[in-house]
C-alpha positions as CSV (number, residue, x, y, z in Angstrom):
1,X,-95.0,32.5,25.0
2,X,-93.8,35.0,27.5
3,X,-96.0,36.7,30.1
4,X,-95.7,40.2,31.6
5,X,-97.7,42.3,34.3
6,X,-100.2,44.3,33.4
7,X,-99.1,47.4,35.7
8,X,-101.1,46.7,39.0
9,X,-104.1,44.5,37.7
10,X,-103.0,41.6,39.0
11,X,-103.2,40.0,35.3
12,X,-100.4,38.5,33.4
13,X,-100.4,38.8,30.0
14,X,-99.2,37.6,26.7
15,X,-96.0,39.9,25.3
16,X,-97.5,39.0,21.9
17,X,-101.6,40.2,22.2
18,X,-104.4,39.7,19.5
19,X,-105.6,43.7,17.9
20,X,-108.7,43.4,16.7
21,X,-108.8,46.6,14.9
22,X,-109.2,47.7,10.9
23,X,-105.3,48.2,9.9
24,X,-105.0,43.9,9.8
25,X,-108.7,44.1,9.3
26,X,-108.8,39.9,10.3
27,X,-111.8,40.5,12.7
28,X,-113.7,43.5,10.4
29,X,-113.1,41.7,7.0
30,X,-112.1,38.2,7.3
31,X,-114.3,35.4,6.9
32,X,-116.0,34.2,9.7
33,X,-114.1,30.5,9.7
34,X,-110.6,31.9,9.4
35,X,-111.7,34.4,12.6
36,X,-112.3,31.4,14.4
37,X,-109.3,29.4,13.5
38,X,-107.5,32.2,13.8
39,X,-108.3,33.1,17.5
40,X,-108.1,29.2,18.6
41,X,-104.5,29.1,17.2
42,X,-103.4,32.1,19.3
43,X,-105.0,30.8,22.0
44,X,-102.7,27.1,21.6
45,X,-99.6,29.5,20.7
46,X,-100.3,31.3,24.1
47,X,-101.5,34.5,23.7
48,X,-104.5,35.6,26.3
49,X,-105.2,39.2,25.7
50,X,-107.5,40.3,22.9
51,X,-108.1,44.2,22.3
52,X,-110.8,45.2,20.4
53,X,-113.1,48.6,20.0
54,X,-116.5,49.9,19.6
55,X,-115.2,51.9,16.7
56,X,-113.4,49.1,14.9
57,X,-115.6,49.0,12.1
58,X,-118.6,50.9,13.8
59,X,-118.8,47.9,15.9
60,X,-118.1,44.8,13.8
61,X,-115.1,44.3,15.3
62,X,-116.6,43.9,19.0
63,X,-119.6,41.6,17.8
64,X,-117.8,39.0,15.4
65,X,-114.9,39.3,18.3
66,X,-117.6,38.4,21.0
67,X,-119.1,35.6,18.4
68,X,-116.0,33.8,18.2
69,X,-114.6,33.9,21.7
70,X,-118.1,32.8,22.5
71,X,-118.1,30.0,19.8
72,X,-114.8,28.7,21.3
73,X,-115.8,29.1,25.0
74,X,-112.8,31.1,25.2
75,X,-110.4,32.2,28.8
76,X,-108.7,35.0,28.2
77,X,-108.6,38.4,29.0
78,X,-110.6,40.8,26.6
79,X,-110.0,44.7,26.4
80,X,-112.9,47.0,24.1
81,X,-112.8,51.1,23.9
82,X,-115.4,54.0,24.0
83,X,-115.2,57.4,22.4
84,X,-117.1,60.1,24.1
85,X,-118.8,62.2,20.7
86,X,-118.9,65.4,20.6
87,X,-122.6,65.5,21.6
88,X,-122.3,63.7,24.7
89,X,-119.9,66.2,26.3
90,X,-122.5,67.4,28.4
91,X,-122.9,64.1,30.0
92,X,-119.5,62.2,29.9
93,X,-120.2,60.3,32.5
94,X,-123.5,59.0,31.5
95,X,-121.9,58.5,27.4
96,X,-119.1,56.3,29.0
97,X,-121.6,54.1,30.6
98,X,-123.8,53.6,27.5
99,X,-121.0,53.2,25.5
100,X,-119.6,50.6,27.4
101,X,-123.2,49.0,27.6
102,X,-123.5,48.9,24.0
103,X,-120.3,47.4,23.7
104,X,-121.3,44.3,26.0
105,X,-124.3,43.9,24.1
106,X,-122.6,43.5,20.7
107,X,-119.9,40.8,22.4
108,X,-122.6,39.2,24.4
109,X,-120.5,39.6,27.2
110,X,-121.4,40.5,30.9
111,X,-117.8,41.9,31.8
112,X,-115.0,42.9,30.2
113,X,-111.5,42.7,31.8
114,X,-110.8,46.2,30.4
115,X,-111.8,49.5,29.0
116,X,-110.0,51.9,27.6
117,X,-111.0,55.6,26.6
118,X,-110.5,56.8,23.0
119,X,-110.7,60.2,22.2
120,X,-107.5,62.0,22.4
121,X,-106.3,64.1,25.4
122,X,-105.5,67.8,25.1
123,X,-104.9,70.7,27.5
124,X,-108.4,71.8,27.4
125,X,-111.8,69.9,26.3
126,X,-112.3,70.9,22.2
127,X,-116.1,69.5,21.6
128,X,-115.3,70.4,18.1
129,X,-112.8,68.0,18.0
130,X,-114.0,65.2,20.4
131,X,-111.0,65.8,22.6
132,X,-111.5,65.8,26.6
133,X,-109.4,67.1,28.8
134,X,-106.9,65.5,31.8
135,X,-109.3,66.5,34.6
136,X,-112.3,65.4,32.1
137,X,-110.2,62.0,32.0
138,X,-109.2,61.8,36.1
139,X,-113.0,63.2,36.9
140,X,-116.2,61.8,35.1
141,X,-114.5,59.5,32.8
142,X,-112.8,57.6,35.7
143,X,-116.4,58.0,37.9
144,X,-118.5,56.6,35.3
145,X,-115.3,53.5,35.0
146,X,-116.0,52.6,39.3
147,X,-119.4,53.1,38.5
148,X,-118.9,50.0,35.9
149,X,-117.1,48.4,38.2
150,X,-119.4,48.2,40.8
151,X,-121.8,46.9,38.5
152,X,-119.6,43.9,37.5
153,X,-119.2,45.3,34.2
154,X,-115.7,46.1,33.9
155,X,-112.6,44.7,36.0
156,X,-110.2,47.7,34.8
157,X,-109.8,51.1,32.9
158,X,-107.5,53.0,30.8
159,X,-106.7,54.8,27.6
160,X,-105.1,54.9,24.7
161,X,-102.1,57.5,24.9
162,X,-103.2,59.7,21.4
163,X,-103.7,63.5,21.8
164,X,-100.9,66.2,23.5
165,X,-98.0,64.8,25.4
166,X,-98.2,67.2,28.5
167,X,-101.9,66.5,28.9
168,X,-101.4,62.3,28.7
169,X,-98.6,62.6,31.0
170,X,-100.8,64.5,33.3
171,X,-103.1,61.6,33.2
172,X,-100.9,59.0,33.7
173,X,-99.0,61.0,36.4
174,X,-102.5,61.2,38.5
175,X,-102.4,57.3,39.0
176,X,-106.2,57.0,38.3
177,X,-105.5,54.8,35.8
178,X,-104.8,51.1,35.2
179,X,-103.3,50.8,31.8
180,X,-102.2,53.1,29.3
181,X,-101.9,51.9,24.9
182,X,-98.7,53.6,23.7
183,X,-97.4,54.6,20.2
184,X,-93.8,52.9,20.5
185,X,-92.0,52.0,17.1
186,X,-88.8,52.0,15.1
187,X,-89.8,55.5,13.6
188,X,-90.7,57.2,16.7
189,X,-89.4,55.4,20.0
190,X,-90.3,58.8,22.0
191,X,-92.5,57.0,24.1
192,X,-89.6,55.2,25.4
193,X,-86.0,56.6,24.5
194,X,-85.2,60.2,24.6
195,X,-85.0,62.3,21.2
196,X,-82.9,65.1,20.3
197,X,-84.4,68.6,19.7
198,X,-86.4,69.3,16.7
199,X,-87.6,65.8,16.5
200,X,-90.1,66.2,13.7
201,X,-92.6,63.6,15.3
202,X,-94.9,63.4,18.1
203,X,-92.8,63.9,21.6
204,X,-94.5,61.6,24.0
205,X,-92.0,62.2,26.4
206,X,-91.5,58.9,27.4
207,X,-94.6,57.9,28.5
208,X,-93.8,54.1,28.9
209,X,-91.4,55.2,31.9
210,X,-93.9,58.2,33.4
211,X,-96.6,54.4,33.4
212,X,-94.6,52.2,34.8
213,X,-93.2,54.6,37.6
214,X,-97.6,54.8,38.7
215,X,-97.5,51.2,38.2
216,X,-99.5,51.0,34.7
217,X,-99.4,48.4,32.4
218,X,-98.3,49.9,28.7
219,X,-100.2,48.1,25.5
220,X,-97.7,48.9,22.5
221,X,-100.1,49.9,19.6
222,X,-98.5,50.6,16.1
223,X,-95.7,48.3,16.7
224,X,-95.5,48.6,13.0
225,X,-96.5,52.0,12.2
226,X,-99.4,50.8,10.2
227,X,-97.4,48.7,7.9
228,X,-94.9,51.0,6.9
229,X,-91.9,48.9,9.0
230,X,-93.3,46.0,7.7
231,X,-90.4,46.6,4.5
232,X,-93.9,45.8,2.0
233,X,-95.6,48.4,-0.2
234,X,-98.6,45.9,-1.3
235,X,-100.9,45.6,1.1
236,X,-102.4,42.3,2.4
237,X,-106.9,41.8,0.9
238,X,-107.9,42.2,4.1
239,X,-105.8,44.7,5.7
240,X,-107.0,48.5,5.2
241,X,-106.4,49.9,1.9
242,X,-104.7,53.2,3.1
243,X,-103.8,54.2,6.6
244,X,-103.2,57.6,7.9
245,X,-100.2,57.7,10.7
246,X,-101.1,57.5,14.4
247,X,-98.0,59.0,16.3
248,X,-95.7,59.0,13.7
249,X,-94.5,60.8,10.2
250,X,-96.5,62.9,8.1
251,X,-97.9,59.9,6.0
252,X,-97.6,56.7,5.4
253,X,-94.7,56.5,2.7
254,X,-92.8,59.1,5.2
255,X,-92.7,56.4,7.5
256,X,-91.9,53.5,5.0
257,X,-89.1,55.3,3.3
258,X,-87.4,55.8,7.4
259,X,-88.3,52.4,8.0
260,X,-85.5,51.6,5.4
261,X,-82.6,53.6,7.4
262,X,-83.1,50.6,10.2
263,X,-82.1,48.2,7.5
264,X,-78.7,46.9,9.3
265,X,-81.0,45.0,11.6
266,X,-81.4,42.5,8.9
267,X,-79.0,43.2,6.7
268,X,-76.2,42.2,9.7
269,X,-77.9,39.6,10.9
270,X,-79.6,41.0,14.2
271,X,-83.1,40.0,12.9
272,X,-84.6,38.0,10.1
273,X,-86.6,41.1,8.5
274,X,-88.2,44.5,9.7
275,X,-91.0,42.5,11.3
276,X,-89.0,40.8,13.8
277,X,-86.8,43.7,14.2
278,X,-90.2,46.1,15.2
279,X,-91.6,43.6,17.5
280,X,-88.4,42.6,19.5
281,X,-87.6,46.3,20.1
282,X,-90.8,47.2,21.6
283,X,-90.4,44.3,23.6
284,X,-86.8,45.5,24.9
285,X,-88.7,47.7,26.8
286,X,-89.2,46.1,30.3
287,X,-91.6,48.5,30.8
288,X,-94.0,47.3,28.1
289,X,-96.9,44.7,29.2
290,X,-97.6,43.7,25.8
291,X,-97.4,44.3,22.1
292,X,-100.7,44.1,20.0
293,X,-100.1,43.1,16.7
294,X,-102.8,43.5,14.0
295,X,-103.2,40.7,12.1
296,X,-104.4,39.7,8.4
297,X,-103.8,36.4,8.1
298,X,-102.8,33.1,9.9
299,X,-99.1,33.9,8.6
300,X,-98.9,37.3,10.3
301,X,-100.0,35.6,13.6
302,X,-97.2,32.4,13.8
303,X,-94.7,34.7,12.6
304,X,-95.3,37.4,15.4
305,X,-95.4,34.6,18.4
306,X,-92.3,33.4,16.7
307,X,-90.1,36.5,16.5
308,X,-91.4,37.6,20.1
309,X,-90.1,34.6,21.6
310,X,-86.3,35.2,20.3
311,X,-86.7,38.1,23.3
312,X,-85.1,41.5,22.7
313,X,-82.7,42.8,20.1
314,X,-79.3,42.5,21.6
315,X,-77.8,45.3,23.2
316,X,-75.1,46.7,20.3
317,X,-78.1,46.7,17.8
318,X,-80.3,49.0,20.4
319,X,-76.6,51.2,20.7
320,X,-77.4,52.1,17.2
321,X,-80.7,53.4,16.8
322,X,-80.1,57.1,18.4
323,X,-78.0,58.0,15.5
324,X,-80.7,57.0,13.7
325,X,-83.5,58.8,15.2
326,X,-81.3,61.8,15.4
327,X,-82.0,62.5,11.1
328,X,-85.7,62.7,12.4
329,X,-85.4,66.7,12.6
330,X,-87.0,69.3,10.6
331,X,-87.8,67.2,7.4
């Protein structure tokens, strides 16, 4: 296993980390003794960063997360998430807080190492929509994260980069944040490579670059859009069912039928299958501190450490993806 910075923390962490959320499902709908064997073989494989969220299975997630670490007297770094509601606008500040309690509660934890807001990020607060705004972000939400700090609670802060480009670039141009989890896959790379006009996608205007120039640490999420680069229609028993995009096409079998226009990566020889292919080119990035892969099974896990440690796709292969990218218009 490899280790990168995690922007200015201080920490090192795995390039392969362990996501906690519903699309592998492992820590929402796994059995409790595959959890466990689960975790203590990433830990032996090398990975130290485990990401989880108060909303991953309305908590589930967190507490069978925090039972198993727990159970295995684990060291490593742990990352959770709060999402101010729509009721709580009046009082971000104080919701962060709670939130954040709540979350320590359910892990039996007394600190995490981070925590992450996420709600998206839009020009302007929409309570409606649970959306806060960049100076919502840079002003109570960042307050109530030193608050947290002070208490011991909480080492670091960040958020996930979902919402409108120009407002999460205005965030992560401010510098008030730590870390920063970015959408950055074979079907939209925007985060990181440039796109022509009428890209049909999200822009996020290459975010990873706009982190790392603040000194951020960049947590790749949806590595494998979901699934959909994964080249498999069936889905695993305890992965989610169906799976709206984050960041990407319009649905889910938009982004599986472009997955299949990066088929040269396999088919001449620059990766065993899709898998490998997604993982290395997210990790081609030097500005990314770590992919989190989602993970279903004990299989998904060893292959992801194994691929990850064959470092990134060789130059000529990267050469070629802009052509691809450039059908991505108007479709």
């Amino acid at each position: 296993m490899k280790y990168r910075p995690l922007g200015r923390t201080g920490l090192n962490v795995s390039e392969i980390g362990f996501g906690c959320g519903n699309v592998g499902g492992l820590m929402i709908r796994g059995e409790h003794q595959d959890q466990v064997k689960a975790a203590a073989r990433a830990m032996e494989l090398g990975i130290n960063y485990f990401d989880t969220a108060s909303s991953y299975g309305d908590g589930v997630s967190e507490t069978n997360l925090g039972r198993v670490l727990n159970e295995l007297r684990a060291d490593v770094y742990v990352g959770t998430k709060f999402r101010v509601d729509s009721q709580d606008m009046a009082d971000i500040k104080g919701a962060v807080i709670r939130s954040v309690d709540e979350s320590l509660a359910r892990m039996g934890r007394e600190q995490v190492d981070l925590i992450q807001l996420h709600n998206h990020v839009t020009p302007q607060r929409e309570a409606r929509e649970s959306s806060l705004s960049p100076e919502d972000v840079v002003g109570e939400v960042v307050q109530a994260t030193e608050t947290l700090r002070e208490q011991g609670k909480v080492r670091f802060w960040g958020l996930t980069g979902v919402g409108l480009a120009e407002a999460l670039l205005k965030v992560v141009d401010s510098g008030a944040l730590y870390t920063v989890q970015s959408v950055y896959n074979l079907v939209n790379p925007s985060a990181g490579n440039d796109v022509v006009p009428g890209f049909d996608m999200p822009n996020f205007g290459k975010l990873i670059d706009r982190a790392a120039a603040k000194q951020m640490g960049v947590l790749v999420i949806r590595v494998l859009a979901a699934g959909a680069l994964a080249g498999l229609e069936t889905r695993h028993p305890v992965a989610a069912p169906t799976v709206a995009p984050i960041g990407s096409g319009r649905d889910y079998n938009q982004d599986f039928t472009r997955g299949a226009d990066f088929g040269f990566l396999v088919s001449e020889g620059y990766a065993e299958n899709m898998v490998e292919a997604s993982l290395r080119f997210a990790l081609s990035n030097a500005g990314v501190s770590t992919v989190l892969v989602g993970y279903s099974d004990m299989d998904h896990l060893e292959q992801s450490v194994e691929y990850a440690a064959k470092g990134p796709l060789p130059a000529e292969a990267l050469a070629r993806l802009p052509a691809v990218w450039a059908k991505f218009v108007g479709t």
